[in-house]
N, C-alpha and C positions, 0 to 999 in steps of 0.2 A: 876143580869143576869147570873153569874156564877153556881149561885143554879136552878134555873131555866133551862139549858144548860145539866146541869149536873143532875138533875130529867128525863129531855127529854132522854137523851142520853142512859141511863136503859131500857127506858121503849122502844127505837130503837132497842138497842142492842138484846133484848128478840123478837123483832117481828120480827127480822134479823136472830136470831135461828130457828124460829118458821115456817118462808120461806123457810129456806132451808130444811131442814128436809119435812116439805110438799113437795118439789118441789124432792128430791130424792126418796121419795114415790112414788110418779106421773110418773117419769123418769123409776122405778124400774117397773111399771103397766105398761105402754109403749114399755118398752123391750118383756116382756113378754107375749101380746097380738101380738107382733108380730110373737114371735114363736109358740107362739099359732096355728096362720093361716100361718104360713112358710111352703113348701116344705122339702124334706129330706135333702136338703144343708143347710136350718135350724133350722128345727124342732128339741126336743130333745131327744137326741137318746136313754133315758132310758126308755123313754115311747114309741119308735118307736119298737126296737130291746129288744123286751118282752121273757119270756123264750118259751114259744111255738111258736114265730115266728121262732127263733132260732135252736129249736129240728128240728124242722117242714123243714127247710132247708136243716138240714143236716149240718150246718157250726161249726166249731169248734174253741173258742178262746183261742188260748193259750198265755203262756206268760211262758218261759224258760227262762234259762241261755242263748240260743240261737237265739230263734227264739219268733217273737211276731207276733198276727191279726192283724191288720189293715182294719179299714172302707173306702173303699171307691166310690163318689156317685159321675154319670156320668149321661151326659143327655141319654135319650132314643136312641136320633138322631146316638151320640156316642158312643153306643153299643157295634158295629160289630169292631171297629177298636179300641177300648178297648181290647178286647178279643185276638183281635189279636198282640197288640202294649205292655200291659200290662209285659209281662216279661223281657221283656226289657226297662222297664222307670227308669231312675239315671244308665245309662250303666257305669257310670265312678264314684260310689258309694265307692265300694267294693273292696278291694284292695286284689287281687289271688294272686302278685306276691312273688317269693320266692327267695332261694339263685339260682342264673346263674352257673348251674355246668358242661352248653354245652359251655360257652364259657370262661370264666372261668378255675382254674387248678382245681385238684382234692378236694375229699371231706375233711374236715378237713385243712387246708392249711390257713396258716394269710394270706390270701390276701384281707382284705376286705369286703368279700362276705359272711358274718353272722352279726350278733346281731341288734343295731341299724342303720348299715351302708347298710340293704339292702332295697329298695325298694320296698315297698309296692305296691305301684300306680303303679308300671312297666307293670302290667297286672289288668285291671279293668274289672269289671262288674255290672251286676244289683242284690241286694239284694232281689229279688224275688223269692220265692221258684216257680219253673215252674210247670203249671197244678195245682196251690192253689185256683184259683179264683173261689169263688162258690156264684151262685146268691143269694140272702138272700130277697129280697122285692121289687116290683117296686111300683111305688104311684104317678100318676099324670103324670110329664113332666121327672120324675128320677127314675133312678136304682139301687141300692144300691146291692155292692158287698163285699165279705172278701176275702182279698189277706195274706197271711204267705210272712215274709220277715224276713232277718238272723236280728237280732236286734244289730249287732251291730260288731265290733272287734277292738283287742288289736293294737295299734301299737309295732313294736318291742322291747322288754329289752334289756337290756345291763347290764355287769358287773363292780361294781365299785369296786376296791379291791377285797376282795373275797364275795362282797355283791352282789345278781342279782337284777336291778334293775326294774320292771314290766312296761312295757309301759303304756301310757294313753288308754282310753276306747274313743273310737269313735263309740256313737249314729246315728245308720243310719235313723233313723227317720225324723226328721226334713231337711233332705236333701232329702230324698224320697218323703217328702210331697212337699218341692220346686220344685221338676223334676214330679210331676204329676199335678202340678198347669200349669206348661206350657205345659200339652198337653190338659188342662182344665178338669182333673181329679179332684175333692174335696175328698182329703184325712180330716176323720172327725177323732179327738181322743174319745177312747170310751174304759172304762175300765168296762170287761162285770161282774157281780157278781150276780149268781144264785140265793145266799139269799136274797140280798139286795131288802128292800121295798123301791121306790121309792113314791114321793108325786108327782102328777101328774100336770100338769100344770094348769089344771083347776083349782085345788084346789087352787092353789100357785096366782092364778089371785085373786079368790073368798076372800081370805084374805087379798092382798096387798086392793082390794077393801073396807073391812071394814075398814084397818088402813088407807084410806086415806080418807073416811067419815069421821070416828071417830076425825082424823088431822083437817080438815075442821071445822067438828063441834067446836071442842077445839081454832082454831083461832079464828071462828066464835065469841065466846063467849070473847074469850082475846081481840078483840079489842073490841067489846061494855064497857067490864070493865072498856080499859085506853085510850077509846075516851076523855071521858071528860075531863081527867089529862093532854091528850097531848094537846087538843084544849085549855085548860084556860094557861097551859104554852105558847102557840103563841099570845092569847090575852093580857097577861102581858107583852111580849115581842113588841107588836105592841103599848101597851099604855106608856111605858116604852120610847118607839123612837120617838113618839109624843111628847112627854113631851122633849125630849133634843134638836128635831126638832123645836119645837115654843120656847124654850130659843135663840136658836143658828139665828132664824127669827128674835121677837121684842123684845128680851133683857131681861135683870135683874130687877127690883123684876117679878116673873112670874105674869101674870095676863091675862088670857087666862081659854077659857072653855072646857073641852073637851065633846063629843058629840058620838053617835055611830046612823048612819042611815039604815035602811034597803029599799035598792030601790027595786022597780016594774024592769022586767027586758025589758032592750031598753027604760030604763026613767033616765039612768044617766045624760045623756047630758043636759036634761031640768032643772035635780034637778043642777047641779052643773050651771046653766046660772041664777038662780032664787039664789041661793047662796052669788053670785057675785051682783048680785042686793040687793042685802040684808043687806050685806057687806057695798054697797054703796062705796065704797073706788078703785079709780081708779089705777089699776096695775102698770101702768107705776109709780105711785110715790113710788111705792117697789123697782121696778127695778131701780132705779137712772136714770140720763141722759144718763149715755152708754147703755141703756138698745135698742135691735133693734125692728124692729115692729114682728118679727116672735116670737122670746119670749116673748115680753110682749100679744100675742095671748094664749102662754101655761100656763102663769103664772096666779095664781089665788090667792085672799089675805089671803089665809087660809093654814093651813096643812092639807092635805089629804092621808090617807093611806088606802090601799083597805084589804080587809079578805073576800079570796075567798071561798066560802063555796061548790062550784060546783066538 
C-alpha cells in the first residue's frame, strides 16, 4: 500500500504544479482583460499618456531634486471643483515653519529656537505648485490632469559634537495621494520616459493567451498519460481492502471470490436484491442475535465496494 501511496502521491504532487501555474496564468489573462476595457482610473497609463498625447497637451513631467508630476484622474462630474479645490488638497502636508524670531529673542541666541528643536508643522500647507494643473486627456466618464507638487522635504539637522547631523527626507507623495482620495481625486503613479517602448496590452493579452492554450494543451495531454497509472493505483488499493474486508468478515484460511460488475445505471438495486438471492443465505445469521431489524435491512452477505467512474 505504501508503494502504491507513494507512486499516487508523484504523480498528485506534479498535477498540483501543473494547476497552479495554469490557474496563475488564467488569473494573470483576467487582470489584464480588465484593463484592457478599464477607464482611466485603470487603464495603463503607458499606452494612455503616449508621447504625442503629451507634446500635444502642453504638459511637462518633471522629476527634480524638488519638485515631481503627478497624474491625477477625476470624474467629469468633478471637474469645476477640482480646479478650484486642487491647490489646496494635504493643506497640513508641508511644513513652512521656521525659527519664531517675533516672538522669540533675537537671532543667534541658545534659546531653543534652531536645529532639531524647531517646528516644522508650526505653519503647514499644500505641496501643490499653484496654477500646475494642466488638462492632459478626457475619455469617457474621466479627466485626466498633471499637477507639479514640491516632492518632498528635510526635517531639521542637528549637531552631534562637531558633526551636522542631516534630518530624514519626508516623501510627500503618498500623503498627497491619501488627501486626494478623500476628495475622490485618483492620484495614479506614472514614471513618464520618452524613449521607452512599451508593449501594449493587446499584445500582452495575445500572448498570456497562447501560454495558456499551450498550458492547457500540455495538462491536457499529462493527464491522459497518468490516467491509467493513477486509476490502476485506486484499483489495487480497492482489491487490496477487499481482501482484508472478507478476512476480517469469514475468517482464516481465505476462501472467497472476488468479482468486479459493471451495472446499467438505476439497476443497482435490482443487481444487489438478485445477489442476495443468489447468495441464498439469510443476513440475520451474519448479524448474530443482537443484530436490529433496521440493520440487518443494510446488511448484505457479501463485501461490496463501489469505483465510481462518473
Amino acid at each position: 500500500v505504501q508503494l502504491i501511496l507513494g507512486g499516487v502521491g508523484s504523480v498528485e504532487e506534479d498535477l498540483k504544479n501543473l494547476s497552479i501555474n495554469l490557474s496563475e496564468k488564467t488569473q494573470q489573462l483576467s487582470a489584464l482583460n480588465r484593463k484592457k476595457g478599464g477607464n482611466l482610473a485603470m487603464a495603463p497609463l503607458e499606452e494612455v499618456l503616449t508621447k504625442e498625447v503629451i507634446e500635444g497637451s502642453g504638459a511637462k513631467f518633471l522629476d527634480t531634486d524638488y519638485l515631481r508630476t503627478v497624474v491625477v484622474v477625476i470624474n467629469k462630474a468633478a471637474e469645476p471643483d477640482f480646479l478650484e479645490s486642487y491647490e489646496s488638497i494635504g493643506n497640513d502636508i508641508a511644513g513652512y515653519g521656521g525659527p519664531d524670531w517675533v516672538s522669540h529673542g533675537g537671532c543667534g541666541e541658545a534659546d531653543g529656537n534652531f536645529g532639531a528643536e524647531i517646528d516644522r508643522q508650526r505653519e503647514t500647507g499644500s505641496p501643490v505648485v499653484p496654477g500646475s494643473a494642466i488638462r492632459v486627456l478626457a475619455e469617457g466618464e474621466h479627466v485626466l490632469y498633471t499637477v507639479v507638487i514640491l516632492k518632498g522635504q528635510y526635517e531639521a539637522g542637528h549637531i552631534e559634537g562637531d558633526e551636522f547631523k542631516q534630518g530624514n527626507f519626508v516623501d510627500f507623495f503618498d500623503n498627497f495621494k491619501a488627501s486626494a482620495r478623500e476628495k475622490r481625486f485618483i492620484v495614479r503613479e506614472f514614471e513618464y520616459d520618452p524613449s521607452a517602448k512599451t508593449v501594449s496590452t493587446q499584445d500582452q493579452v495575445e500572448d498570456l493567451e497562447a501560454q495558456v492554450q499551450q498550458q492547457k494543451g500540455s495538462m491536457v495531454r499529462w493527464c491522459k498519460t497518468h490516467f491509467g497509472e493513477a486509476f490502476s493505483a485506486w484499483v489495487h488499493v480497492k482489491v487490496i481492502r477487499a481482501f482484508v474486508e472478507s478476512v476480517l468478515r469469514y475468517g482464516l484460511p481465505p476462501n472467497f471470490v472476488l468479482a468486479v460488475l459493471k451495472l446499467n445505471p438505476n439497476k443497482e438495486k435490482l443487481v444487489m436484491q438478485a445477489l442476495d438471492r443468489v447468495m441464498q443465505v439469510d443476513a440475520a445469521a451474519f448479524m448474530g442475535d443482537g443484530a436490529d431489524e433496521e440493520g440487518a435491512e443494510e446488511y448484505h452477505p457479501y463485501v461490496r465496494l463501489e469505483i465510481n467512474q462518473s
